[in-house]
PDB file of N, CA, C and O in Angstrom, chain B, residues numbered from 101:
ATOM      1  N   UNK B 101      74.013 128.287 115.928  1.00  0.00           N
ATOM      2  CA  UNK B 101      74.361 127.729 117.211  1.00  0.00           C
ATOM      3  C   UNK B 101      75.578 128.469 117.731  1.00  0.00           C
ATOM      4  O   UNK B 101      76.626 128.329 117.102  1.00  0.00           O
ATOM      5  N   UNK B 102      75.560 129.205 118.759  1.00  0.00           N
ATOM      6  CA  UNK B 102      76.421 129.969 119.277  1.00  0.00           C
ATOM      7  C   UNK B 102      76.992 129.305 120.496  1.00  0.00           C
ATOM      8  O   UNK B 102      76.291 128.598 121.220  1.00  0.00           O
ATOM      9  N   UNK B 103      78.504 129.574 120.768  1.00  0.00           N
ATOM     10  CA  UNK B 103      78.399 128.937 122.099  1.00  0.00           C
ATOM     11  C   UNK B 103      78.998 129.996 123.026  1.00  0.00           C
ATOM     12  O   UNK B 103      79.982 130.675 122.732  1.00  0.00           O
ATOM     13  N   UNK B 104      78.243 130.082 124.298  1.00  0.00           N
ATOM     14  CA  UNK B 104      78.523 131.110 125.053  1.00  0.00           C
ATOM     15  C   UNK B 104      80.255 131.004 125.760  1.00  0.00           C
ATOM     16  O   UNK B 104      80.937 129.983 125.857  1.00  0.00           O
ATOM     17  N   UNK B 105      80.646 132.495 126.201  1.00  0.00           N
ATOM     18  CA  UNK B 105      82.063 132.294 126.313  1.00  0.00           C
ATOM     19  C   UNK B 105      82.527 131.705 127.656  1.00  0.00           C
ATOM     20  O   UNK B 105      83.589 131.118 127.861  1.00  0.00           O
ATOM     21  N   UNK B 106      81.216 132.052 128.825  1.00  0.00           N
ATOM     22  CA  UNK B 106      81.476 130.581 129.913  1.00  0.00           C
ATOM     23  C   UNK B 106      82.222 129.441 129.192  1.00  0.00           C
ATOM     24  O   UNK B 106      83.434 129.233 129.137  1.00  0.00           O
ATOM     25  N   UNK B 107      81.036 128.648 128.568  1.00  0.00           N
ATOM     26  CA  UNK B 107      80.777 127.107 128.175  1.00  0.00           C
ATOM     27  C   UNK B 107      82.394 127.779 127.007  1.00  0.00           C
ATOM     28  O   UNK B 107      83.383 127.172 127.419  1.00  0.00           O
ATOM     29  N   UNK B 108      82.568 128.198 126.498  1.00  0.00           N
ATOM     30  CA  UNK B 108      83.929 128.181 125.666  1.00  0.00           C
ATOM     31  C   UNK B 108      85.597 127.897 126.663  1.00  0.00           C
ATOM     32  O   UNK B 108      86.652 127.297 126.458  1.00  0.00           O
ATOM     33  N   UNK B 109      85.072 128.634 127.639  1.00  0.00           N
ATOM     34  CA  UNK B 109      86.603 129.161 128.498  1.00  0.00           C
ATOM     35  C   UNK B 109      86.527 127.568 129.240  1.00  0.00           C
ATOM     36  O   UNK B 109      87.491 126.817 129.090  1.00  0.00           O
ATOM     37  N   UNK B 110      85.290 127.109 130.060  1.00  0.00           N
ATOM     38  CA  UNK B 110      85.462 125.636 130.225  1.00  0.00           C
ATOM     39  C   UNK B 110      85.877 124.597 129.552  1.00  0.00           C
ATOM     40  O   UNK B 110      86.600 123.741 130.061  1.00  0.00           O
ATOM     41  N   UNK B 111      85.378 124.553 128.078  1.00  0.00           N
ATOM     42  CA  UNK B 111      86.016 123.454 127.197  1.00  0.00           C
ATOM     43  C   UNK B 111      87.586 123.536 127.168  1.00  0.00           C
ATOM     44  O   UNK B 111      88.229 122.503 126.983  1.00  0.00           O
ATOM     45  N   UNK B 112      88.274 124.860 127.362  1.00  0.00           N
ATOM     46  CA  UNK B 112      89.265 125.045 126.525  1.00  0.00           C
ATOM     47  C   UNK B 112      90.177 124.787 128.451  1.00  0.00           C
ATOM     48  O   UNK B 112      91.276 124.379 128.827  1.00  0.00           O
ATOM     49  N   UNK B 113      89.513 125.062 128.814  1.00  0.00           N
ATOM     50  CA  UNK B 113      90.497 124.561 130.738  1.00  0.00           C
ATOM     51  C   UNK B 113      90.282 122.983 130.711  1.00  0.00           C
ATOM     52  O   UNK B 113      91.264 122.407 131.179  1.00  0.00           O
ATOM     53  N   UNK B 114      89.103 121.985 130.224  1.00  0.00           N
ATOM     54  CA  UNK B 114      88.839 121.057 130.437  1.00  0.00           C
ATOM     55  C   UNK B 114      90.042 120.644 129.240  1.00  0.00           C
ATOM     56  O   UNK B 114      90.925 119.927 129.711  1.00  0.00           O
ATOM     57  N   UNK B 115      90.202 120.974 127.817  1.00  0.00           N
ATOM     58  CA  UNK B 115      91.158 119.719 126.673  1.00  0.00           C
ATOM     59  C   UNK B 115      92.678 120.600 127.764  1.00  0.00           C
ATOM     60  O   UNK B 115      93.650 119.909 128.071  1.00  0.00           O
ATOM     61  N   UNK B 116      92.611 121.868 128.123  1.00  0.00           N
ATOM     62  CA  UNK B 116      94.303 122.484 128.946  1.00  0.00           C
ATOM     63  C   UNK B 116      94.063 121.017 130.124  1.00  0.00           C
ATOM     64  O   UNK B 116      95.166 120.476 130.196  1.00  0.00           O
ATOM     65  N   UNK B 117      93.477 120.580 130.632  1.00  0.00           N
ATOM     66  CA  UNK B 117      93.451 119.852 131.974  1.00  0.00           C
ATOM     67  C   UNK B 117      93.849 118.135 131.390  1.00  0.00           C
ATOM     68  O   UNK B 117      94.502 117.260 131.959  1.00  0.00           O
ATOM     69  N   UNK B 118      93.333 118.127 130.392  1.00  0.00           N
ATOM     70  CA  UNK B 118      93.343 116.308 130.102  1.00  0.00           C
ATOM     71  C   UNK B 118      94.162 116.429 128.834  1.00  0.00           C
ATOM     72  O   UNK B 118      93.636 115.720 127.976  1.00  0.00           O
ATOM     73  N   UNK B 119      95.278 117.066 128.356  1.00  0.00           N
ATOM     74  CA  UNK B 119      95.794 116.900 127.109  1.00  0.00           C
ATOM     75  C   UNK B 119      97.073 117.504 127.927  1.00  0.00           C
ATOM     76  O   UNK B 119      97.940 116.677 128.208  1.00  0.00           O
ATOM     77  N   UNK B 120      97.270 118.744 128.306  1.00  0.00           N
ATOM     78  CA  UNK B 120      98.005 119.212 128.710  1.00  0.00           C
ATOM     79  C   UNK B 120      98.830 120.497 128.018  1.00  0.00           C
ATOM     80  O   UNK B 120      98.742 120.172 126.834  1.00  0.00           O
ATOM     81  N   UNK B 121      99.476 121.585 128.029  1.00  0.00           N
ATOM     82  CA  UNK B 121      99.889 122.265 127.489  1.00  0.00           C
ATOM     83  C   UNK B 121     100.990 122.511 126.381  1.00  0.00           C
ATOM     84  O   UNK B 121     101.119 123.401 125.541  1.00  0.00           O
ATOM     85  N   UNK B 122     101.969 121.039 126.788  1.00  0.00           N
ATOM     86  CA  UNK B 122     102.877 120.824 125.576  1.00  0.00           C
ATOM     87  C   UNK B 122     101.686 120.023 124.379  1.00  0.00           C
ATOM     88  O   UNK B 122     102.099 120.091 123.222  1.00  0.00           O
ATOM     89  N   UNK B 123     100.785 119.552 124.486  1.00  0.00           N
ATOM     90  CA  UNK B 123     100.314 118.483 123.392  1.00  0.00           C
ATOM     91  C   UNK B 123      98.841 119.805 122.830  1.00  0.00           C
ATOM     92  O   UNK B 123      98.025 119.604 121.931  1.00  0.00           O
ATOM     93  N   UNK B 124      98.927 120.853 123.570  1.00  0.00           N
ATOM     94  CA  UNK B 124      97.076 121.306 122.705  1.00  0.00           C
ATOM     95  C   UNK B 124      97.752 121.921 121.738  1.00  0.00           C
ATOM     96  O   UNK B 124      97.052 121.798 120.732  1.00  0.00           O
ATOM     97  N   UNK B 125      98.845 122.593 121.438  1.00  0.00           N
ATOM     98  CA  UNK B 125      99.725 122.882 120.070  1.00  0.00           C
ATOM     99  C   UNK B 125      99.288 122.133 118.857  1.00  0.00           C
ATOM    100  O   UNK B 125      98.449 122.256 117.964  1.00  0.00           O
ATOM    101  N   UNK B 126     100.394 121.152 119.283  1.00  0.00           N
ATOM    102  CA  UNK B 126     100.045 119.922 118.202  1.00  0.00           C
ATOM    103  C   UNK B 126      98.439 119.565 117.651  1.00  0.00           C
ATOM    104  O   UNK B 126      98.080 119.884 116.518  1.00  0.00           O
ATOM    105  N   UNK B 127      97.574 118.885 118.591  1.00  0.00           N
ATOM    106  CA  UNK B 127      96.546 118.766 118.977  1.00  0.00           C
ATOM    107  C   UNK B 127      95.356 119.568 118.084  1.00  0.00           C
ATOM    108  O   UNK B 127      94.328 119.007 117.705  1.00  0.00           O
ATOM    109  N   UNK B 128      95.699 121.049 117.806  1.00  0.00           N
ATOM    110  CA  UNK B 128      95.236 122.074 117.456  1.00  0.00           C
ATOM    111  C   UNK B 128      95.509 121.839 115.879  1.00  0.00           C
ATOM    112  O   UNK B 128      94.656 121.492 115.063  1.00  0.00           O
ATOM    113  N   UNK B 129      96.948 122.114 115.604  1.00  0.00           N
ATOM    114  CA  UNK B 129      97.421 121.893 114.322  1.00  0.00           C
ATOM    115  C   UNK B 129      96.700 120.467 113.533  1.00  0.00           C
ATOM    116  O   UNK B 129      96.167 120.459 112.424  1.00  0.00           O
ATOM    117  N   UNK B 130      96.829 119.591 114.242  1.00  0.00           N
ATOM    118  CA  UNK B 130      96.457 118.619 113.427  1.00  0.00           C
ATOM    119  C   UNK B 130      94.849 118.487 113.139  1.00  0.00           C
ATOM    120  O   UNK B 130      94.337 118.068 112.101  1.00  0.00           O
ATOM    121  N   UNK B 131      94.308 118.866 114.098  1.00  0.00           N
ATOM    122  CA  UNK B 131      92.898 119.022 113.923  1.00  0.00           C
ATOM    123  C   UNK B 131      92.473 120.302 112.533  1.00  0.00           C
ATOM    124  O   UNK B 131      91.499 120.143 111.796  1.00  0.00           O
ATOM    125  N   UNK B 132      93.465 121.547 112.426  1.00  0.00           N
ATOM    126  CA  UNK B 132      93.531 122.590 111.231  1.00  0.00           C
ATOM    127  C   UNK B 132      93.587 121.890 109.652  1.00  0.00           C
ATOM    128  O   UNK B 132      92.835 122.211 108.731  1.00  0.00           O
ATOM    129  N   UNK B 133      94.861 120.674 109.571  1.00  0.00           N
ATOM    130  CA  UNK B 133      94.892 120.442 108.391  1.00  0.00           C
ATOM    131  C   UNK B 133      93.929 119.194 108.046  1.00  0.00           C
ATOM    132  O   UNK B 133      93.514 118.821 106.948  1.00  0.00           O
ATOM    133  N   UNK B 134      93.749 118.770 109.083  1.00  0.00           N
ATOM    134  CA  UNK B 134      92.036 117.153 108.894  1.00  0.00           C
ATOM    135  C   UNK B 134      91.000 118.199 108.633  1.00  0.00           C
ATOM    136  O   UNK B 134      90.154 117.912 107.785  1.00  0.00           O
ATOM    137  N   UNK B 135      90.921 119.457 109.267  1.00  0.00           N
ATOM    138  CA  UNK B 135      90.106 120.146 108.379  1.00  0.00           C
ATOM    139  C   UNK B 135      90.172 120.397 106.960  1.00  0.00           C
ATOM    140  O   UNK B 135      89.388 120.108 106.056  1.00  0.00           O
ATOM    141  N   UNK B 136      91.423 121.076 106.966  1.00  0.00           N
ATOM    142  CA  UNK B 136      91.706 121.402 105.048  1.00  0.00           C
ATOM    143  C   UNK B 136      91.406 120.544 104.380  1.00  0.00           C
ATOM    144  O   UNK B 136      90.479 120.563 103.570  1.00  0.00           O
ATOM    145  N   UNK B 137      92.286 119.468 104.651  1.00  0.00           N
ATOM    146  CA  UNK B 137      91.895 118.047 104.147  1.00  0.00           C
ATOM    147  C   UNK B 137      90.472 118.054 103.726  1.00  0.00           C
ATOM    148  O   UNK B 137      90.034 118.751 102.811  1.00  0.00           O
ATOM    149  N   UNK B 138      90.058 117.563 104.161  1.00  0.00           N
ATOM    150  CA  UNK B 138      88.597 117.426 104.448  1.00  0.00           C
ATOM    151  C   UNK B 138      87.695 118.297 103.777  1.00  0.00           C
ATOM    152  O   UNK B 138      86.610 117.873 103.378  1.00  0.00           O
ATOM    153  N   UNK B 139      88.210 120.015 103.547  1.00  0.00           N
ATOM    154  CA  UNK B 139      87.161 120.833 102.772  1.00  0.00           C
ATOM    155  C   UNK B 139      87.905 120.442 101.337  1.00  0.00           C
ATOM    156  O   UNK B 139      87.096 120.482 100.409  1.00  0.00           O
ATOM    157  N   UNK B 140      89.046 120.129 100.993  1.00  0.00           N
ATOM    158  CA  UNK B 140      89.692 120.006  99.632  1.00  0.00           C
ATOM    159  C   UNK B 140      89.025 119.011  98.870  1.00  0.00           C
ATOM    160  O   UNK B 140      88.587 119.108  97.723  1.00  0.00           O
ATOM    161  N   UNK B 141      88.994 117.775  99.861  1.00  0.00           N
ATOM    162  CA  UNK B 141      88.434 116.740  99.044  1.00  0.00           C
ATOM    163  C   UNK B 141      87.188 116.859  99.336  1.00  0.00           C
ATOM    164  O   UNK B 141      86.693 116.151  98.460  1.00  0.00           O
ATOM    165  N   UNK B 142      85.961 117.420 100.206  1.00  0.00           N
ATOM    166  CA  UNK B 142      84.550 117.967  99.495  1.00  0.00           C
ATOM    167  C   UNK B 142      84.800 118.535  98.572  1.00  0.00           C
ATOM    168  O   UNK B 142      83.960 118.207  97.734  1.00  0.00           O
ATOM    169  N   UNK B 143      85.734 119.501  98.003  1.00  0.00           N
ATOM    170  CA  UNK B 143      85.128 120.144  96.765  1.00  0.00           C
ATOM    171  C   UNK B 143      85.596 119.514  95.820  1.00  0.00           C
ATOM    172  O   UNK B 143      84.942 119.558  94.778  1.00  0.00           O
ATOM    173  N   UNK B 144      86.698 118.821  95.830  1.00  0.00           N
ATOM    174  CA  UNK B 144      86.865 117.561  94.463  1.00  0.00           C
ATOM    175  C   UNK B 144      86.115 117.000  94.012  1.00  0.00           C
ATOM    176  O   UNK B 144      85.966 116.803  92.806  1.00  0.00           O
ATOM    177  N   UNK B 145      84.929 116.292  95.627  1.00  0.00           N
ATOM    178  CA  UNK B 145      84.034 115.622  95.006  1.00  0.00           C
ATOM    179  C   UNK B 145      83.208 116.152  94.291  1.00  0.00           C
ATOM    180  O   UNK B 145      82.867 115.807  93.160  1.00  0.00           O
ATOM    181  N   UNK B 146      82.824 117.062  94.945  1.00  0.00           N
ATOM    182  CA  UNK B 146      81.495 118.067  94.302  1.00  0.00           C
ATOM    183  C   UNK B 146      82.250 118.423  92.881  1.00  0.00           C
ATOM    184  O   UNK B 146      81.656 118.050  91.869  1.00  0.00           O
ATOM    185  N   UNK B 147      83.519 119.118  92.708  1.00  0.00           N
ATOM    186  CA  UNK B 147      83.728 119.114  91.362  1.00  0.00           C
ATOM    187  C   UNK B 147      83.609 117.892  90.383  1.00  0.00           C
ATOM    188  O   UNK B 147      82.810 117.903  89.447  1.00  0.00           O
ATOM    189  N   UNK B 148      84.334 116.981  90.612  1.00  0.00           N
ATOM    190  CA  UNK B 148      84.342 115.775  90.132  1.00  0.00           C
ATOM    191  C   UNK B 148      82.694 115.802  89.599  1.00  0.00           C
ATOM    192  O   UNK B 148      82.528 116.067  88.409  1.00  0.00           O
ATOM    193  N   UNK B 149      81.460 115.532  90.461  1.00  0.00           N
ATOM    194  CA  UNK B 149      79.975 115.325  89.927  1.00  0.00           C
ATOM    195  C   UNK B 149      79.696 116.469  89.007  1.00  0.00           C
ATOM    196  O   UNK B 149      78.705 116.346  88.287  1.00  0.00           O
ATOM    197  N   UNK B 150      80.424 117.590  88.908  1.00  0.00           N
ATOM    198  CA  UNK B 150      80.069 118.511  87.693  1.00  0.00           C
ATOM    199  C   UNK B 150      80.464 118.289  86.432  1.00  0.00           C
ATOM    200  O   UNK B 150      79.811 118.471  85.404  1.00  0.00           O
ATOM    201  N   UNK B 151      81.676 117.846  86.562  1.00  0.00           N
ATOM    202  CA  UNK B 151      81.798 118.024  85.163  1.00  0.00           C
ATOM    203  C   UNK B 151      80.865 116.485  84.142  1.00  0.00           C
ATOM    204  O   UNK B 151      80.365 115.403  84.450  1.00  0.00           O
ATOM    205  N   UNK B 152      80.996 116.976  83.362  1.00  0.00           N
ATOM    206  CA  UNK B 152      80.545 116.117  82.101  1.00  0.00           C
ATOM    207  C   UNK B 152      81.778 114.513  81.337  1.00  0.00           C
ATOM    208  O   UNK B 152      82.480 114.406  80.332  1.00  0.00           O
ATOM    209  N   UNK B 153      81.430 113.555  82.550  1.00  0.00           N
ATOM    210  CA  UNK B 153      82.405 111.891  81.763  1.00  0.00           C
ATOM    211  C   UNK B 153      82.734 111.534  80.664  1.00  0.00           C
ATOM    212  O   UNK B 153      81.929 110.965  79.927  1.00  0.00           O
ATOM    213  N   UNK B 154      83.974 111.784  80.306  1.00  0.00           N
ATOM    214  CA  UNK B 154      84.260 111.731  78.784  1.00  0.00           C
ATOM    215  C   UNK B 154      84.332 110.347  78.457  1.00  0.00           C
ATOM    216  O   UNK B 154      84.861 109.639  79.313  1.00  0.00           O
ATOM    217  N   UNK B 155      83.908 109.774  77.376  1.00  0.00           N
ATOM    218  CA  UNK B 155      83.423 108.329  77.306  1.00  0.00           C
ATOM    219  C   UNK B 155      84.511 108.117  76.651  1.00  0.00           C
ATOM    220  O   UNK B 155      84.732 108.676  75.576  1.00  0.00           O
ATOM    221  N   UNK B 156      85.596 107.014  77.391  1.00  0.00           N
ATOM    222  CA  UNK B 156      86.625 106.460  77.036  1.00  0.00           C
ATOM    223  C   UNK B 156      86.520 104.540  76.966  1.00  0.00           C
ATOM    224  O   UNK B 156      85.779 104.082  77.836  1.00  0.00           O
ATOM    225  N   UNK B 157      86.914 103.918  76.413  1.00  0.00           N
ATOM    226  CA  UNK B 157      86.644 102.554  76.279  1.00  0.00           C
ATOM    227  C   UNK B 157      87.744 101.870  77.031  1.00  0.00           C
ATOM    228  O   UNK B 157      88.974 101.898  77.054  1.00  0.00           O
ATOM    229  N   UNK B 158      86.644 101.163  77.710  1.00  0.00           N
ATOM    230  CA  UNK B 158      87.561 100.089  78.731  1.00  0.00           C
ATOM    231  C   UNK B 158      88.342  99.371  78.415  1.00  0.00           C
ATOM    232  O   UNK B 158      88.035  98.365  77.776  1.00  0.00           O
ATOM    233  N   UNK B 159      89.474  99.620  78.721  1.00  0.00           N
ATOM    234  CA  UNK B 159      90.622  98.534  78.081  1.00  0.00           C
ATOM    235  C   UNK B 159      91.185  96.878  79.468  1.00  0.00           C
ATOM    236  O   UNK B 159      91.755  96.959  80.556  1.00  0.00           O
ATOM    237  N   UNK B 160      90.911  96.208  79.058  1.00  0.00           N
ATOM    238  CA  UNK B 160      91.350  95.103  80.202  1.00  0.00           C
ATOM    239  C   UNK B 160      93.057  94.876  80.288  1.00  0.00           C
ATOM    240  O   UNK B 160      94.075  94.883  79.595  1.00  0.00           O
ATOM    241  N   UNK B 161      92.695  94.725  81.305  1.00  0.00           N
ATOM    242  CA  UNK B 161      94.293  94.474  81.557  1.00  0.00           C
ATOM    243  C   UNK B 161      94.699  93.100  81.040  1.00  0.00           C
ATOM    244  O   UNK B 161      93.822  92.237  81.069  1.00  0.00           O
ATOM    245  N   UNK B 162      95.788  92.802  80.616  1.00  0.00           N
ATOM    246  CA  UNK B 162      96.009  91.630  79.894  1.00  0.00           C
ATOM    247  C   UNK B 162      96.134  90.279  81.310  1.00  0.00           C
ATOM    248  O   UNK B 162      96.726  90.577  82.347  1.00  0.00           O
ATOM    249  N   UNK B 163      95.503  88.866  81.133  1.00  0.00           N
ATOM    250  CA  UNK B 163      95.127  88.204  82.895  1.00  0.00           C
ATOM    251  C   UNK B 163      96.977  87.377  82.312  1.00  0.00           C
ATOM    252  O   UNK B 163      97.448  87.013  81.234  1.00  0.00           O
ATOM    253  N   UNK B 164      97.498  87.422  83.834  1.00  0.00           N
ATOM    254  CA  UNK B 164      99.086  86.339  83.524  1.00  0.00           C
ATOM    255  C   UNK B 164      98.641  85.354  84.865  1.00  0.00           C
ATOM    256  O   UNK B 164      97.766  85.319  85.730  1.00  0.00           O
ATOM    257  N   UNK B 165      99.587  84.750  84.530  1.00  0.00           N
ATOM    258  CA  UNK B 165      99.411  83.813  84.955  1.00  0.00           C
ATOM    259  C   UNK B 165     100.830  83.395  86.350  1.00  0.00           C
ATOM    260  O   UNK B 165     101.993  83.477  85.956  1.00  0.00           O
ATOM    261  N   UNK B 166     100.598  83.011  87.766  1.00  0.00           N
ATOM    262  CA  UNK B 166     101.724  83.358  88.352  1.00  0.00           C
ATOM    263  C   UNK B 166     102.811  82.103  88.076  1.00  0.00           C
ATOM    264  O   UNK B 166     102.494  80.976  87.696  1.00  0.00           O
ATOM    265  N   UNK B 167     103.740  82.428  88.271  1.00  0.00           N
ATOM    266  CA  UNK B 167     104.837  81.040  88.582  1.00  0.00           C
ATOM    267  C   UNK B 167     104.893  80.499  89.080  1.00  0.00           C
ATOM    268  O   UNK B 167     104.403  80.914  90.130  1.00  0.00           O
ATOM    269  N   UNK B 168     105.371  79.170  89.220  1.00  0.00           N
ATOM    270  CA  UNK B 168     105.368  78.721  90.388  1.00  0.00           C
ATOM    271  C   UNK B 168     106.459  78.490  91.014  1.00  0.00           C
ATOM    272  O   UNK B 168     107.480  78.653  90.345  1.00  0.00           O
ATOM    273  N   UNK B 169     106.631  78.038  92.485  1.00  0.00           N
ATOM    274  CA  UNK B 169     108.073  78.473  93.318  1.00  0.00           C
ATOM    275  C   UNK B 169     109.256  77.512  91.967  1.00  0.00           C
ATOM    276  O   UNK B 169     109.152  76.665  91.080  1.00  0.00           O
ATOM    277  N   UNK B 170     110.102  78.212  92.501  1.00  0.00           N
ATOM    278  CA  UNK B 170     111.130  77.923  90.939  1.00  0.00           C
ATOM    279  C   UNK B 170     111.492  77.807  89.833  1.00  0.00           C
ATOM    280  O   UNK B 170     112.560  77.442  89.341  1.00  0.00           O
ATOM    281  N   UNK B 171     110.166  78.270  89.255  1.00  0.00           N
ATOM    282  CA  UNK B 171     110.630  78.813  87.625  1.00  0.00           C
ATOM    283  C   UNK B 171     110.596  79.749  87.613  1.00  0.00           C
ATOM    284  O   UNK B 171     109.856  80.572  88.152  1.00  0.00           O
ATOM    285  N   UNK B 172     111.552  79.820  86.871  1.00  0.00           N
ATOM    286  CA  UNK B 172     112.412  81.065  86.757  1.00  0.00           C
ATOM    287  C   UNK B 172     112.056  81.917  85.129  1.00  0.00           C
ATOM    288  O   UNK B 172     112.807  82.618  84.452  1.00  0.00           O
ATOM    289  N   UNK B 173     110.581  81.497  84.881  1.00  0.00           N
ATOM    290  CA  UNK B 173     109.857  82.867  83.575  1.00  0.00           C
ATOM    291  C   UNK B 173     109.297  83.626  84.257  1.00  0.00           C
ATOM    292  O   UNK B 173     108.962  84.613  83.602  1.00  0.00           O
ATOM    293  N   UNK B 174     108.890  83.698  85.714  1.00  0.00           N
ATOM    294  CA  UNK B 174     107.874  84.408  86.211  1.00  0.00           C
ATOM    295  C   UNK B 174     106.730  84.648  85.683  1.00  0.00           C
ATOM    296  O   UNK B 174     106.139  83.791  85.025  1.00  0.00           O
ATOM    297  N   UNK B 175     106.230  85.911  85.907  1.00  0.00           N
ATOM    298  CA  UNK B 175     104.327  85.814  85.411  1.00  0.00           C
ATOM    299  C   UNK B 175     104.541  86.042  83.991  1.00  0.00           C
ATOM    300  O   UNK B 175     105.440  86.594  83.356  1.00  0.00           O
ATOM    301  N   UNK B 176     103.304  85.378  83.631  1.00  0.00           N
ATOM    302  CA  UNK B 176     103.951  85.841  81.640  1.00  0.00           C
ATOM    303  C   UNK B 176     102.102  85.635  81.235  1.00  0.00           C
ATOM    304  O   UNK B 176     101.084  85.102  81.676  1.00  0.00           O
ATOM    305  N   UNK B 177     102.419  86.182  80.496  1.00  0.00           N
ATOM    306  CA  UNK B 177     100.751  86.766  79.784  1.00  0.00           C
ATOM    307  C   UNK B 177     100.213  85.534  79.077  1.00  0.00           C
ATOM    308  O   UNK B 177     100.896  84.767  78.398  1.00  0.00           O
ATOM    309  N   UNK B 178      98.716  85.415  79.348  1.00  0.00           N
ATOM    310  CA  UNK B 178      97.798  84.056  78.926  1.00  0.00           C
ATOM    311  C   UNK B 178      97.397  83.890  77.507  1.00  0.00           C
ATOM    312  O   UNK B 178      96.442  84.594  77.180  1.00  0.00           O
ATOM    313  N   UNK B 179      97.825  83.240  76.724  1.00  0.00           N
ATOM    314  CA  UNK B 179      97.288  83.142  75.613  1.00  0.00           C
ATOM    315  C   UNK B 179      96.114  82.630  74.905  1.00  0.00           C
ATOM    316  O   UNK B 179      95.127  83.005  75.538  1.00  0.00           O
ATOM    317  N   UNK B 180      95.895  82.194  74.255  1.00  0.00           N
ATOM    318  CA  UNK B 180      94.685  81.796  73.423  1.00  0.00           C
ATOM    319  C   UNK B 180      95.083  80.101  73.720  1.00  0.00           C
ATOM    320  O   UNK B 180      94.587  79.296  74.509  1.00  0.00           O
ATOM    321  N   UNK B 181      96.496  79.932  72.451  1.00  0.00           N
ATOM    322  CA  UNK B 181      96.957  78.931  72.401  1.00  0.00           C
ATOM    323  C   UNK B 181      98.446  78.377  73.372  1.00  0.00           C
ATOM    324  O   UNK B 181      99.612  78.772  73.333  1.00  0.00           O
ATOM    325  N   UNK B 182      97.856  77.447  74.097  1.00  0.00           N
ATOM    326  CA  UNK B 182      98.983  77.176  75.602  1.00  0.00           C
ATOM    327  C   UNK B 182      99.441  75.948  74.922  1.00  0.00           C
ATOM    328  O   UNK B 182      98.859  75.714  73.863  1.00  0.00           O
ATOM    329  N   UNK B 183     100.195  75.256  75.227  1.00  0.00           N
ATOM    330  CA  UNK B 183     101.087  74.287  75.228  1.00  0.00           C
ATOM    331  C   UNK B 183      99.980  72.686  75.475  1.00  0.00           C
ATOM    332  O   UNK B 183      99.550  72.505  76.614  1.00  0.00           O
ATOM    333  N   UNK B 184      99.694  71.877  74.609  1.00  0.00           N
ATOM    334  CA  UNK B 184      98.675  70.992  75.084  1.00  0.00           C
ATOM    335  C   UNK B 184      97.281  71.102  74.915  1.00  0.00           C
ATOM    336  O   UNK B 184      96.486  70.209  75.209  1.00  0.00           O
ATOM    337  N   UNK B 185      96.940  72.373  74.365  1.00  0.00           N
ATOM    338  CA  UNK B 185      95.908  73.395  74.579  1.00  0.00           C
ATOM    339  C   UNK B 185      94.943  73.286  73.149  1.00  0.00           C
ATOM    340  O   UNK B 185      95.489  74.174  72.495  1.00  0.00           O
ATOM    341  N   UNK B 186      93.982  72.815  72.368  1.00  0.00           N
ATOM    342  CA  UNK B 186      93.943  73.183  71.379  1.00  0.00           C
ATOM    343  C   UNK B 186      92.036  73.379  71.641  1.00  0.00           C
ATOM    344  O   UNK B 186      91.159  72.745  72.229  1.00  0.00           O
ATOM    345  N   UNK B 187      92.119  74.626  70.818  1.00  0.00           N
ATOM    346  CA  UNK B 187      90.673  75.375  70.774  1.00  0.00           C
ATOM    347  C   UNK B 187      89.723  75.424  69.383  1.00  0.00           C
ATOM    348  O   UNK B 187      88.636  76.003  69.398  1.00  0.00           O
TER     349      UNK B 187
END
C-alpha cells in the first residue's frame, strides 16, 4: 500500500492546519516512542512464547488477617490454632 505524494503533502498541511506547528514536534516524537514501545513489547511477547517454562512450584502467600481500627498488632498471619479456636 503506497501512498501517493499528493494524498501525503495533504495529510501533512491537514495535522500542520489542526495541531499546529509548535505541537507536530511533540506530536511526532511521541507517536516514535508508542511505536518503540510497542515493537519492544511484541518481541517480548513473541520471545516470552519461545522459550521453554521452567516448572517451579507454587508457593502461596501466607492469608493475614486485617486489624481493626485501633489495634495496634496490625495484620498478622492466620494460624491453624486462634484463640477460642480448637480443630
Amino acid at each position: 500500500m503506497r501512498i501517493s505524494p499528493v494524498a501525503f503533502l495533504l495529510l501533512v498541511v491537514f495535522a500542520f492546519a489542526l495541531f499546529g506547528g509548535k505541537r507536530l514536534p511533540d506530536l511526532a516524537r511521541a507517536l516514535g516512542r508508542s511505536m518503540r514501545i510497542l515493537k519492544s513489547e511484541t518481541k517480548a511477547m513473541y520471545r516470552e512464547g519461545q522459550e521453554a517454562p521452567a516448572a517451579q512450584p507454587a508457593v502461596e502467600a501466607p492469608r493475614t488477617i486485617k486489624a481493626a481500627p485501633g489495634d495496634s498488632a496490625g495484620s498478622r498471619p492466620v494460624t491453624g490454632q486462634g484463640p477460642g479456636r480448637q480443630d
